[in-house]
C-alpha positions in Angstrom: -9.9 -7.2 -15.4 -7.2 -9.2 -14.1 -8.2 -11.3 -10.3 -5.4 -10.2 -7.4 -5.0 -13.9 -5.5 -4.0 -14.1 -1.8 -2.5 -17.7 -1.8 -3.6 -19.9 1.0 -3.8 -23.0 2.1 -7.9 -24.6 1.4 -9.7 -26.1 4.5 -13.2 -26.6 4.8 -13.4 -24.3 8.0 -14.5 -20.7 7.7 -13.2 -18.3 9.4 -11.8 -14.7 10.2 -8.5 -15.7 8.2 -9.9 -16.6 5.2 -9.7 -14.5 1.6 -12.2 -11.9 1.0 -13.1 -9.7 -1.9 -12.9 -5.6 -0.8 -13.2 -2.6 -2.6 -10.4 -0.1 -2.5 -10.2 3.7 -2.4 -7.1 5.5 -2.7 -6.3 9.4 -2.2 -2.7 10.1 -2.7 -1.2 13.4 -2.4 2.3 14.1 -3.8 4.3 17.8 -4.0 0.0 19.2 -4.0 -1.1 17.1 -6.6 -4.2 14.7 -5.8 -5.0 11.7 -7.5 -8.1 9.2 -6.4 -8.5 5.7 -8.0 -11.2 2.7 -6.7 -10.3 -0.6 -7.6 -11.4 -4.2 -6.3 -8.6 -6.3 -4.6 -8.6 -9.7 -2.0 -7.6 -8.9 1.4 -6.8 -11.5 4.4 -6.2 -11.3 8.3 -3.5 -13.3 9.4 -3.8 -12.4 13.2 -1.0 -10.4 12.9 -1.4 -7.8 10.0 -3.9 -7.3 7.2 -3.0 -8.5 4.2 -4.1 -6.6 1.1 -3.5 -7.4 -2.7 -4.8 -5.1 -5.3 -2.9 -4.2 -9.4 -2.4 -0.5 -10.7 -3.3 -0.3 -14.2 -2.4 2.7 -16.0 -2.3 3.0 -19.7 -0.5 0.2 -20.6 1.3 0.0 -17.3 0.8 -2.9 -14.8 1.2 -3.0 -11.4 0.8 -5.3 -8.9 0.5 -3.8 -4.8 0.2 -5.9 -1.9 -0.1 -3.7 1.9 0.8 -5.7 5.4 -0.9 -3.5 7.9 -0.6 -3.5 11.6 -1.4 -1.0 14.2 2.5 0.1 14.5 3.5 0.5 10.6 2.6 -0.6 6.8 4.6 -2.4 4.2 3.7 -1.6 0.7 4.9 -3.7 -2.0 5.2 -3.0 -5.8 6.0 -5.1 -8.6 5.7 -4.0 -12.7 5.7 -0.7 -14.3 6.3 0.5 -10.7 8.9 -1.6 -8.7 10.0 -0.7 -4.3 9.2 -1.8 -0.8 8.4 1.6 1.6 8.1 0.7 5.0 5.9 3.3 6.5 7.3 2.6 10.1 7.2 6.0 12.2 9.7 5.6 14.8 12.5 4.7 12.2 13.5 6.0 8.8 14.1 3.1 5.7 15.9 3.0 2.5 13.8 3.1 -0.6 14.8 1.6 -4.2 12.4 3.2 -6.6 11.9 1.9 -9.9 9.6 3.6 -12.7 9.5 2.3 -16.1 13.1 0.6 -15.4 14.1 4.5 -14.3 15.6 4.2 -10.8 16.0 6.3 -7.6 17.1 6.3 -4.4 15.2 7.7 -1.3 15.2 8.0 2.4 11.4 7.5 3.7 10.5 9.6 6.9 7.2 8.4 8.4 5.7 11.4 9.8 2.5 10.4 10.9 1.0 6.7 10.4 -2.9 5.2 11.5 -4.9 2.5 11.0 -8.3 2.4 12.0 -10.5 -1.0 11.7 -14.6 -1.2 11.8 -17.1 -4.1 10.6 -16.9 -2.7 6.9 -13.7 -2.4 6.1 -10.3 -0.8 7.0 -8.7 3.2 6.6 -5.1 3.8 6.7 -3.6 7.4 6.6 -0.1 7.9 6.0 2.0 10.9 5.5 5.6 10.8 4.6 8.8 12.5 2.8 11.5 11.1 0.2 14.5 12.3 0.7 17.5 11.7 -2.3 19.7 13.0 0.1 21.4 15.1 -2.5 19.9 18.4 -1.6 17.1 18.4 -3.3 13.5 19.6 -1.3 12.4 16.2 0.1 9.4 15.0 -1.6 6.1 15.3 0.2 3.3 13.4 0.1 0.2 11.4 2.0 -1.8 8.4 1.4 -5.0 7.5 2.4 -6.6 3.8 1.4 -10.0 2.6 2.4 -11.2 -0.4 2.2 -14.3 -1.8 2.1 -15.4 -5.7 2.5 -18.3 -6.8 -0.1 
């Protein structure tokens, strides 16, 4: 399997900030339909957000994911088979450019309801959402939750 890499500068001082190894757990649920999938990822505290950088491998399909966590809102960011930027931000709705297997879309993101809750193992975010194509179509519904887990 393929390493994720957090780039940072070296020094010879340990600390809170530095690159660790984590275990990741994601529930997603889309229009009903529930997926899980554990894969192992690096993530890093910058004291401002948690950094997380994890790849998506399905069949043949490659995807690298990296989160930027804080309290308020979450940025996740996909490159490969999968290609957008959602920021889950709840006091503002953002544009979405979705690209699947070089098939594109256009949505509207509504944050509904956002958390992140921190403990000495590890991290859990929740997220529910819609996507709205604002051509009349029922908004797409869905909810996320990734747990991670230091090792």
């Amino acid at each position: 399997m393929e390493q994720d890499y957090i780039y940072m500068e070296e020094t010879t001082v340990k600390s809170s900030s530095e690159v660790r190894n984590v275990y990741i757990r994601i529930r997603s649920v889309v229009e009903g339909v529930e997926n899980l999938w554990e894969t192992t990822g690096e993530y890093k505290w910058d004291g401002r957000q948690h950094m997380l950088a994890y790849t998506d491998y399905t069949g043949n399909a490659i995807t690298k994911n990296g989160i930027f966590a804080d309290h308020e809102k979450m940025l996740l960011h996909r490159v490969g088979a999968i290609t957008c930027d959602m920021l889950f931000d709840p006091l503002t709705a953002t544009m979405v450019d979705y690209k699947a297997y070089m098939v594109g879309a256009k949505f509207l993101l509504h944050t509904e309801t956002y958390s992140m809750e921190e403990n000495e193992v590890g991290l859990n975010i929740r997220v529910q959402y819609t996507l709205d194509d604002g051509g009349g179509h029922t908004p797409i519904v869905g909810e996320q939750e990734i747990t991670v887990e230091y090792y």
